[in-house]
VEXLO-474418 format. One line per field, with one value per residue (C-alpha): x, y, z; residue number from 1. Coordinates in pm, 1 decimal, padded with zeros to 6 digits. Layout:
BEGIN
east <- [X,...]
north <- [Y,...]
up <- [Z,...]
resi <- [NUM,...]
END
This chain:
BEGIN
east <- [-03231.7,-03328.5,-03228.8,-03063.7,-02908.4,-02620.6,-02276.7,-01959.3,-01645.6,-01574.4,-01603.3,-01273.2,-01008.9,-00734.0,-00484.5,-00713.6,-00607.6,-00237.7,-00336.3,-00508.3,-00191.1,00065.5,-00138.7,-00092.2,00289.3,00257.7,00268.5,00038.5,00174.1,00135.7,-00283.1,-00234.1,-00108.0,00233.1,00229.2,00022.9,00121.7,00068.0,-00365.9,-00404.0,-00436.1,-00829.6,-01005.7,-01243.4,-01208.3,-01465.0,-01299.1,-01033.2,-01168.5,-01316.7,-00948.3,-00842.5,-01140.1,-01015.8,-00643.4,-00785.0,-01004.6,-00680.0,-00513.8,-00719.7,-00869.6,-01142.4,-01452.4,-01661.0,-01430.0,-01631.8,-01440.5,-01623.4,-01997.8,-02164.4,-02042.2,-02323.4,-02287.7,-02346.4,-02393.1,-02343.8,-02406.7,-02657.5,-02748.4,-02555.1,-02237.4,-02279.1,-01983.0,-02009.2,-01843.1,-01859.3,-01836.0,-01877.6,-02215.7,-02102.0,-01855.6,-02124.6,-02411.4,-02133.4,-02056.5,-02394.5,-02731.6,-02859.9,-02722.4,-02805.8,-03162.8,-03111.4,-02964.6,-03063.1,-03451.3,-03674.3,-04073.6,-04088.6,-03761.4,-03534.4,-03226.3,-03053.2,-02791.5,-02755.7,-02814.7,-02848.1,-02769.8,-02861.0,-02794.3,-02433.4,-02120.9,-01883.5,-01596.7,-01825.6,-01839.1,-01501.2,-01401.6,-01636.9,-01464.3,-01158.8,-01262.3,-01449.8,-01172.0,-00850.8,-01020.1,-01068.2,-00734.4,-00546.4,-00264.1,-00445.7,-00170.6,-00142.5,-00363.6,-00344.8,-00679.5,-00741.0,-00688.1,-00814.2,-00556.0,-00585.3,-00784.4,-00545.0,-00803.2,-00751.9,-00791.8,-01007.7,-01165.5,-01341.7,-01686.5,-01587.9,-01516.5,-01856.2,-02021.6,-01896.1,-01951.9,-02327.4,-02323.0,-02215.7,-02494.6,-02717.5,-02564.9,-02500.5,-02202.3,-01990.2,-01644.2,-01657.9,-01859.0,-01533.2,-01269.1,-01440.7,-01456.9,-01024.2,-00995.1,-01167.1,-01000.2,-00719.3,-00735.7,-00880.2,-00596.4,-00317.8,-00181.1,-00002.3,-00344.6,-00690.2,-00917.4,-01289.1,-01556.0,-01761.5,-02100.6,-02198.0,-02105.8,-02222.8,-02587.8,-02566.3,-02496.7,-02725.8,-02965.3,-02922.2,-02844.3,-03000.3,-02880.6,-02572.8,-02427.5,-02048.8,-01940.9,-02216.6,-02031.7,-01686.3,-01794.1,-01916.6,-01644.3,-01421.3,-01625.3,-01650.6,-01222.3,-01294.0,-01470.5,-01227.7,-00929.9,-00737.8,-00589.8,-00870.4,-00941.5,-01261.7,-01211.6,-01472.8,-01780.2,-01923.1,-01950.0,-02275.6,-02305.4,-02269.4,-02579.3,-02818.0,-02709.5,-02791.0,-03146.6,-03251.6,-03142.4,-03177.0,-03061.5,-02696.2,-02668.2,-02863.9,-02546.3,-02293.3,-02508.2,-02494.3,-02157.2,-01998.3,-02238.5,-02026.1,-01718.2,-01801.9,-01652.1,-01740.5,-01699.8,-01368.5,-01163.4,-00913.2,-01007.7,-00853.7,-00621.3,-00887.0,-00793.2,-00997.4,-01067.2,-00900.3,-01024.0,-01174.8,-01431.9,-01567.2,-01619.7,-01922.0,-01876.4,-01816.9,-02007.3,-01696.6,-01950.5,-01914.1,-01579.6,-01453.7,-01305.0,-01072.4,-00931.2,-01033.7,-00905.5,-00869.4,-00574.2,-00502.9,-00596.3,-00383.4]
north <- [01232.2,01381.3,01346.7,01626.6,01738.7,01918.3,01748.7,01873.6,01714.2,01957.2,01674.8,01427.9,01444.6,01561.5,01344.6,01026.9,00952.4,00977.5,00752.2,00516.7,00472.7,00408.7,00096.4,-00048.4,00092.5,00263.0,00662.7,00890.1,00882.2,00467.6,00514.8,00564.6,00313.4,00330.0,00306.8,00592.4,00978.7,01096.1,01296.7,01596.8,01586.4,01537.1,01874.9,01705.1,01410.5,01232.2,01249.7,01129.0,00864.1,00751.8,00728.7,00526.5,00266.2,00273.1,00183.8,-00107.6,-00260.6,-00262.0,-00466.8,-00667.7,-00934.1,-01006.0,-00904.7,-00861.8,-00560.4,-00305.1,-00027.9,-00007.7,00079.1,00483.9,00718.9,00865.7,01185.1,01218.0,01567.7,01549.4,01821.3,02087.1,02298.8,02585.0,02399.3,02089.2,01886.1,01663.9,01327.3,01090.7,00776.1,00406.4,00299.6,-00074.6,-00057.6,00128.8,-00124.8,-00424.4,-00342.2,-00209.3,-00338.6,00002.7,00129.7,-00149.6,-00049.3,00291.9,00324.6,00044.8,00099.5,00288.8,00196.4,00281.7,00150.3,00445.6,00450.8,00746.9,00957.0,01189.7,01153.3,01413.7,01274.6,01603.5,01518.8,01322.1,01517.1,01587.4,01481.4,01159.6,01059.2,01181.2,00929.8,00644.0,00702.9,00650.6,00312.6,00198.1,00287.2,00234.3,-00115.6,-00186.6,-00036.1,-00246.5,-00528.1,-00781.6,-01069.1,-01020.5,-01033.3,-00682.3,-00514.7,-00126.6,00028.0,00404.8,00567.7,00574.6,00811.3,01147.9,01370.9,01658.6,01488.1,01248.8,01154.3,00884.9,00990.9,01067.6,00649.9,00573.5,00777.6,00622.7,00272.2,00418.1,00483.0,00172.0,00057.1,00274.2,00156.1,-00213.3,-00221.1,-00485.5,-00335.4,00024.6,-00138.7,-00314.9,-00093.9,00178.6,-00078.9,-00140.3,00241.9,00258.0,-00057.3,00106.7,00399.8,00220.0,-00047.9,00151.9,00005.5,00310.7,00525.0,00455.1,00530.5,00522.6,00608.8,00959.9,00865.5,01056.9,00845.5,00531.0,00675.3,00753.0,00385.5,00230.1,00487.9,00396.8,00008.8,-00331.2,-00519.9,-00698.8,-00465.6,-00510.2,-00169.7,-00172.7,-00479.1,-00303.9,00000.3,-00171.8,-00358.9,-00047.7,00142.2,-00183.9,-00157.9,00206.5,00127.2,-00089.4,00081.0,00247.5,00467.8,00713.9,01043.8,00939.2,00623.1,00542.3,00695.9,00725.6,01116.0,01274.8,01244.4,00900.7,00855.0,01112.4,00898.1,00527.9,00696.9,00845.9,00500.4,00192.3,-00033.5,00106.2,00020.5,-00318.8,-00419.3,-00335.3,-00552.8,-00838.8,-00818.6,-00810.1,-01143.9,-01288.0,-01215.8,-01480.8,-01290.4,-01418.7,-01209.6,-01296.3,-01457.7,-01281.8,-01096.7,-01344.0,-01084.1,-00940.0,-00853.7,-00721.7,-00958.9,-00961.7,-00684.1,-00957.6,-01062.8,-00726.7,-00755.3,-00872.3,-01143.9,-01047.1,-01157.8,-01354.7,-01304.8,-00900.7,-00914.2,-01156.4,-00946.9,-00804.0,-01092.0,-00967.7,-01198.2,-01194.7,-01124.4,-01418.6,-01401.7,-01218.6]
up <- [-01413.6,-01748.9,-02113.2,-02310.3,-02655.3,-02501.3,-02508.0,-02267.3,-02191.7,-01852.7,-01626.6,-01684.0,-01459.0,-01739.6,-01544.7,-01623.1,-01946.5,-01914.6,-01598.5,-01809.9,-02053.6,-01739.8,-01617.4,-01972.8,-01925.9,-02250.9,-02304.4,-02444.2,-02824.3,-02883.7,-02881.3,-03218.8,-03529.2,-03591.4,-03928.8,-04019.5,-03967.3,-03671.0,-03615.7,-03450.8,-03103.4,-03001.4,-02963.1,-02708.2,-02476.7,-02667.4,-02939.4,-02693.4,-02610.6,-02959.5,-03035.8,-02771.6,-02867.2,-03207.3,-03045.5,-02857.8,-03109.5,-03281.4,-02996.9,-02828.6,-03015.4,-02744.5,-02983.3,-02698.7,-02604.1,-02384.2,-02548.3,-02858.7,-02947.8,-02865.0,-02668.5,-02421.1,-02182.3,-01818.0,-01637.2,-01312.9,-01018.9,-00979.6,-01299.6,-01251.9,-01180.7,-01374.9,-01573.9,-01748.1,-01888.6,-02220.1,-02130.5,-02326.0,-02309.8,-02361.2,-02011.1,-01816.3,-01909.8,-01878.5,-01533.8,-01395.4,-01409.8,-01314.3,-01619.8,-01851.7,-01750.8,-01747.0,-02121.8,-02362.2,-02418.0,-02269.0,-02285.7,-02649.5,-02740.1,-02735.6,-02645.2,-02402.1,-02484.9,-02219.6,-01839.8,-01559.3,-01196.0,-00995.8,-00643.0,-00693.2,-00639.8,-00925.5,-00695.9,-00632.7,-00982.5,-01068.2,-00825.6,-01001.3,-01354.5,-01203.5,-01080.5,-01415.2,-01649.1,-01402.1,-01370.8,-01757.6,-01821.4,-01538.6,-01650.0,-01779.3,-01732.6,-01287.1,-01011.5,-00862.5,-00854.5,-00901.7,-00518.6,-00459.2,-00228.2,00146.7,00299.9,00400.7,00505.0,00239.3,-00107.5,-00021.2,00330.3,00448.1,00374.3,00004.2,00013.0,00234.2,-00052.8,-00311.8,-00184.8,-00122.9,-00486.8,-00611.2,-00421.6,-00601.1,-00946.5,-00858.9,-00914.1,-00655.2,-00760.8,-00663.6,-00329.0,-00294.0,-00380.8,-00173.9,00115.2,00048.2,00115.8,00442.4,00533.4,00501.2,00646.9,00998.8,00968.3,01168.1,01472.7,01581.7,01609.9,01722.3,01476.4,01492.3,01237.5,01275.4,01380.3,01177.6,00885.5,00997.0,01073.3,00657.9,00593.8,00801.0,00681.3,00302.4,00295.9,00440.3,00733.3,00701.9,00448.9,00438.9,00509.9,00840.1,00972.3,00867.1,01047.4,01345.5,01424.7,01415.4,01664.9,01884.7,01849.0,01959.0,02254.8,02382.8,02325.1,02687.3,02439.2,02317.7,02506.0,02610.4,02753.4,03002.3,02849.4,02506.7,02394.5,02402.7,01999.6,02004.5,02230.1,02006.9,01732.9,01900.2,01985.8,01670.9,01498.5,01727.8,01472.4,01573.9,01890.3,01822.8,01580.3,01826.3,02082.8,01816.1,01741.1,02067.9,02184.5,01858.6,02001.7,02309.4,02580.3,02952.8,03274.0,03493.6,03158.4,02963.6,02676.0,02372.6,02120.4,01931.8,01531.6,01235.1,00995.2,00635.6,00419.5,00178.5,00441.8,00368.7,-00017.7,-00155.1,-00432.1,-00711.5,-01080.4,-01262.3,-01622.3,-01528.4,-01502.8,-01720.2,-01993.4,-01748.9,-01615.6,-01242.5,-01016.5,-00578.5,-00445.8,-00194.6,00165.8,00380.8]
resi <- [1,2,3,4,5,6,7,8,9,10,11,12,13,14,15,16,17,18,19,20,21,22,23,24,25,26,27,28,29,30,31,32,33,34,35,36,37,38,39,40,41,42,43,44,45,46,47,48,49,50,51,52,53,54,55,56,57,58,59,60,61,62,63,64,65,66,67,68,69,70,71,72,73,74,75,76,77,78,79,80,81,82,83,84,85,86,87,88,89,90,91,92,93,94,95,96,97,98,99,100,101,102,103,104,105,106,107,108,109,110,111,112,113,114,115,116,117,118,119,120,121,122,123,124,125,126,127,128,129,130,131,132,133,134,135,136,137,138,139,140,141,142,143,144,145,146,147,148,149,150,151,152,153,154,155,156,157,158,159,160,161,162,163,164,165,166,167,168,169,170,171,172,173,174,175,176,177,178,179,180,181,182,183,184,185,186,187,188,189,190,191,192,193,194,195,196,197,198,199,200,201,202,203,204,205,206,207,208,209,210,211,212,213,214,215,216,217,218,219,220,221,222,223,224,225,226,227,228,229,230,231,232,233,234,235,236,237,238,239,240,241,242,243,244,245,246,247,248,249,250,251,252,253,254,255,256,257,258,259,260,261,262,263,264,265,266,267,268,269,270,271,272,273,274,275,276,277,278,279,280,281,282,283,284,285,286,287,288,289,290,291,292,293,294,295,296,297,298,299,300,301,302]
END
């Protein structure tokens, strides 16, 4: 990460804001006072976006409104094919500690205005500003969280989701770890195929998070389901990959051991029906202070 004078506006999704005005079921044109004439549109989207925090200070008498306060920029990607997005300090630092940090002092008391993350995909964090504005824009009055779409394999996949669960890791942020972990959930939850995670992906999680992460245990479980099931190609022996993988991380292999002794099975009884447990049992808690402006509530237990 690095600081920087240079300002863009490459990075948004130009589908986000006309996204953002359909979860509060209003178009485009209301983000603006009725009573005066009409502005020209925004040349940039952080002017864009200065406008919209001008419409919501406006109607939302919550003072503590994260919608309000500078506007920093975040480049994202390798130099030579970087974008770059403006973004509200206030919501970043609100919802992350890694950004509260990261932006509001340094050792001599300066704050940042621009921030370089290098190594993340664009798509990656495209997919993040979808989560922390589709969440802050969500209705305020019902219960329904902010869902990423299933997994289909062309638009997004099931690594982009195990990424960007590893990144709200990285930014501590418990709702993109959960809506990431609603995804996946998803995608495995299909009665009518056998699905079973690519090793390959669940050597990157156990690589980059602590024992009894969620998504390990969600992963786990799955390939246990795999194992079991008379309906995959390979039924009666694991594939080659599989193996490299369980001895170039032990740690694997020692959580399927661990979870299957939970299961209390006993040789000669009948295997009880076996079922995943409700997506919920997967999400980490989540900080009711963080969240409390939005009026983030579970959905009940299915």
């Amino acid at each position: 990460m690095d600081a920087s004078s240079n300002a863009a506006d490459d990075g948004w999704d130009p589908l986000l804001l006309n996204f953002i005005a359909q979860t509060q079921h209003m178009s485009p044109q209301d983000y603006r006072d009725p009573n005066v004439a009409s502005p020209p549109p925004p040349a940039t989207v952080t002017e864009a976006l200065s406008a919209l925090s001008d419409f919501h200070a406006k109607t939302v008498t919550d003072k503590t409104s994260f919608l309000h306060g500078r506007i920093i920029t975040i480049g994202v990607g390798p130099e030579e094919a970087e974008r770059k997005w403006s973004v509200h300090e206030p919501l970043l630092s609100a919802k992350s500690p890694f950004f509260q940090r990261l932006l509001n002092g340094d050792a001599e008391g300066q704050a940042m205005t621009e921030v370089k993350f290098r190594q993340i995909k664009p798509k990656l964090f495209s997919m993040f500003m979808n989560w922390l504005y589709g969440t802050t824009f969500g209705p305020s009055a019902g219960t329904r969280i902010f869902r990423f779409p299933i997994p289909d394999g062309k638009n997004f996949t099931v690594s982009d989701y195990i990424h960007l669960y590893l990144l709200g890791v990285s930014f501590e942020i418990v709702g993109v770890k959960n809506a990431a972990i609603d995804a996946v959930y998803g995608y495995f939850y299909d009665e009518n195929e056998v699905r079973c995670p690519d090793i390959f992906d669940v050597q990157m999680v156990f690589k980059s998070t602590d024992e009894d992460t969620p998504m390990r245990r969600l992963l786990i479980a799955h390939c246990l389901f795999y194992f079991f099931k008379k309906k995959r190609v390979d039924f009666g022996h694991l594939p080659n990959h599989w193996l490299e993988a369980f001895k170039a991380d032990p740690s694997i292999s020692c959580a399927l051991l661990e979870m299957l002794a939970e299961w209390g099975w006993n040789m000669g009884g009948n295997v009880p029906p076996m079922k995943i447990k409700n997506r919920q049992s997967f999400h980490d808690p989540i900080d009711v202070d963080v969240y409390a402006n939005e009026a983030v509530k579970r959905e009940p237990r299915e």
